[in-house]
C-alpha positions as MATLAB code, in Angstrom:
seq = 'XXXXXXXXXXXXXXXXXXXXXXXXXXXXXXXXXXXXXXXXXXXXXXXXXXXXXXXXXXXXXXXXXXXXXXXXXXXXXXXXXXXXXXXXXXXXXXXXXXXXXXXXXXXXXXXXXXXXXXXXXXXXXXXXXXXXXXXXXXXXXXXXXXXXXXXXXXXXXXXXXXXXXXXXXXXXXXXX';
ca = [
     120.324 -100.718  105.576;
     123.703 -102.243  106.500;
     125.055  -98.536  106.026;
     122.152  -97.034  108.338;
     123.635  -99.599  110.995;
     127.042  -98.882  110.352;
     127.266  -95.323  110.734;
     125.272  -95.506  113.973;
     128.044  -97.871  115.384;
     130.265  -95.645  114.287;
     128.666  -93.175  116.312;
     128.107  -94.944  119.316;
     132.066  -96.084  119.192;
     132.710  -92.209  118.833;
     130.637  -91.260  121.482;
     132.391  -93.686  123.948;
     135.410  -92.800  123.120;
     135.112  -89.652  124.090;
     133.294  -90.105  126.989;
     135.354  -93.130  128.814;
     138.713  -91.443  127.220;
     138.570  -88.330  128.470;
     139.227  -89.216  132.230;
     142.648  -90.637  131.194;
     143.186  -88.570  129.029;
     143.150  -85.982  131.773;
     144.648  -88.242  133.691;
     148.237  -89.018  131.514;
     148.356  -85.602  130.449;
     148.420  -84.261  134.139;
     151.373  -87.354  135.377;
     153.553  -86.131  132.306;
     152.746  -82.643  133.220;
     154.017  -83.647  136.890;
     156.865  -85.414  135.330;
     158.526  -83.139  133.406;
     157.866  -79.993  136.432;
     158.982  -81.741  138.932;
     163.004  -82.203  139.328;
     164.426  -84.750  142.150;
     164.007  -81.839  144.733;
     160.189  -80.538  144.352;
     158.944  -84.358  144.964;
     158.166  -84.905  148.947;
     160.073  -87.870  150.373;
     157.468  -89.877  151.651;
     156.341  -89.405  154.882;
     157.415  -91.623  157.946;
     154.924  -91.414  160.908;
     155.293  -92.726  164.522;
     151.736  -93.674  164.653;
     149.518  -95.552  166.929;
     147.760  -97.229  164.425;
     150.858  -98.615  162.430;
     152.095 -100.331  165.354;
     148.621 -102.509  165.959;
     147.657 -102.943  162.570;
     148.324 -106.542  162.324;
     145.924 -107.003  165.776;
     143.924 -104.572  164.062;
     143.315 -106.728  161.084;
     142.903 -109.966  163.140;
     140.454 -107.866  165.722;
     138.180 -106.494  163.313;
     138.375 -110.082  161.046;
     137.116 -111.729  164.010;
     134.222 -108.717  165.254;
     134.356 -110.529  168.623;
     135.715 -107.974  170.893;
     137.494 -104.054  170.196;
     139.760 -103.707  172.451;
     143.498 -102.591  172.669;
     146.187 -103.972  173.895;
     146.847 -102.099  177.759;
     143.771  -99.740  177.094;
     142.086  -98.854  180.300;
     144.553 -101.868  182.105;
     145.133  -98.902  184.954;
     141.490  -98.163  185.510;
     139.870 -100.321  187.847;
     135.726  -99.454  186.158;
     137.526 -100.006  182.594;
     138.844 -103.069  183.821;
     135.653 -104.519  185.203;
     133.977 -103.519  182.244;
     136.444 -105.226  180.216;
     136.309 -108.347  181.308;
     132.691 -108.916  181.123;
     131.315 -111.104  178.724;
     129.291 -110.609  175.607;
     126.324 -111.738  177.741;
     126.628 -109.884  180.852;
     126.805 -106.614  178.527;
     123.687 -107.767  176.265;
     122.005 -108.003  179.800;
     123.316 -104.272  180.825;
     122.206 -102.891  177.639;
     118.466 -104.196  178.164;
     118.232 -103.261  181.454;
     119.061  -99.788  180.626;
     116.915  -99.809  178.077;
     114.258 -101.267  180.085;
     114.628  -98.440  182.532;
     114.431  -95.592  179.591;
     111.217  -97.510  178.549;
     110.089  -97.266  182.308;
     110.943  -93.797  182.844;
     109.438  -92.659  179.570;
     106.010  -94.844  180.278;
     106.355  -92.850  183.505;
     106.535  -89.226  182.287;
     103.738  -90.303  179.710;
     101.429  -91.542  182.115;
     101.561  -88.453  183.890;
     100.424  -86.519  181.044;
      98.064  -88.367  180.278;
      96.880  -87.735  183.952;
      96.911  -84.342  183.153;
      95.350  -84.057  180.044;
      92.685  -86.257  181.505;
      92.320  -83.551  184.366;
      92.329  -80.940  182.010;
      89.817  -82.466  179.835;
      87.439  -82.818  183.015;
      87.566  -79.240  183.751;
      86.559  -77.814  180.470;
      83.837  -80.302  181.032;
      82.650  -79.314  183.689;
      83.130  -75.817  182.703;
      81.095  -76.483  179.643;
      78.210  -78.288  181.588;
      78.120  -75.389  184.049;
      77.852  -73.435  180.649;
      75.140  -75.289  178.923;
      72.895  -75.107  182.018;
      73.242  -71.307  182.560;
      72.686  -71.451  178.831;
      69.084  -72.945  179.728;
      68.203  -71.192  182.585;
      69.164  -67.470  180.606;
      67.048  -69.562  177.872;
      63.751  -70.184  180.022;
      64.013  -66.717  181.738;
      63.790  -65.126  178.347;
      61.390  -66.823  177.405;
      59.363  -66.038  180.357;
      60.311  -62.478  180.500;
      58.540  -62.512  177.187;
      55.431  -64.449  177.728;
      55.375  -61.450  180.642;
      55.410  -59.033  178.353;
      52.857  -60.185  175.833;
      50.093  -60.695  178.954;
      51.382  -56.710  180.110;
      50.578  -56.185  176.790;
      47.234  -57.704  176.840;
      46.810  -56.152  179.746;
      47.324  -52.723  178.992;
      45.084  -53.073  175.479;
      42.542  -54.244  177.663;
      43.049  -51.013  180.025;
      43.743  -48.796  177.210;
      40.451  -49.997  175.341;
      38.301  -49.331  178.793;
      39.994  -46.108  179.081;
      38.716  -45.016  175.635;
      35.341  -46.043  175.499;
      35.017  -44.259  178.906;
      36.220  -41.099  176.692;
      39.597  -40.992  177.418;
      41.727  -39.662  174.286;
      45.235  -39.792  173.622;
      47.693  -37.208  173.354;
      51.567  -37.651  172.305;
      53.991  -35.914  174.490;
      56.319  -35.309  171.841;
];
């Protein structure tokens, strides 16, 4: 038993060895590989940039520590809309934002409103189409049905004719 257990931990250690030391494995075998290629010249100095964001990374730290307010320093200081919009407060922008979205929400209740208009206009004309239907449905209904109680009294009618005709001697002939 205590060998069953000790060849499966043997197995598992094996297993994760091989598993969590491959990546640096890979990884020491390709910094000696860059080591012994590159000479003093092939390696890049490192780069020095002029950038924006170097210069204001301190205010960037503080700004976005703080989450109050984005802004940077002489951004938009020339413009006189940036500079309103600048210095309003957190409230007066809250208030901006829901009034625009208020008048999305109005504009949008608007344009659905009207087609709802229109689908309810639509919807009355197929009614009234289908009404108009139904009750040339009936009337095409009751004239049928009266063309055919017609035709079973012209039938009656002509038995009764045809029946006279032949005990007065009259006899039939096909004109075929």
């Amino acid at each position: 038993m205590n060998l069953v257990i000790a060849a499966f931990l043997s197995v598992v250690a094996i297993t994760l060895c091989i598993f969590l030391g491959s990546p640096f494995y890979w990884q020491l075998k390709d910094d000696a590989a860059a080591g012994l290629e590159g000479s003093g010249s092939d390696i890049c100095p490192p780069c020095t940039c002029d950038c924006v964001a170097s210069q204001f990374q301190g205010f960037l730290n503080e700004t976005y520590a703080n989450l109050d307010y984005v802004t940077l320093p002489n951004c938009g200081r020339n413009d006189p809309d940036m500079l309103q919009e600048l210095k309003k407060s957190r409230t007066q922008l809250l208030e901006e934002e829901l009034q625009l979205e208020d008048a999305v929400w109005i504009g949008d209740r608007a344009r659905f409103d009207s087609k709802i208009q229109e689908f309810e206009a639509m919807a009355a004309h197929y009614l009234e189409e289908s009404q108009q239907c139904n009750s040339e449905m009936s009337a095409s209904e009751s004239a049928r049905e009266k063309a055919e109680a017609d035709l079973v009294t012209q039938r009656k009618i002509t038995y009764s004719w045809e029946s006279r005709a032949h005990a007065l001697g009259w006899i039939h002939i096909d004109s075929q």
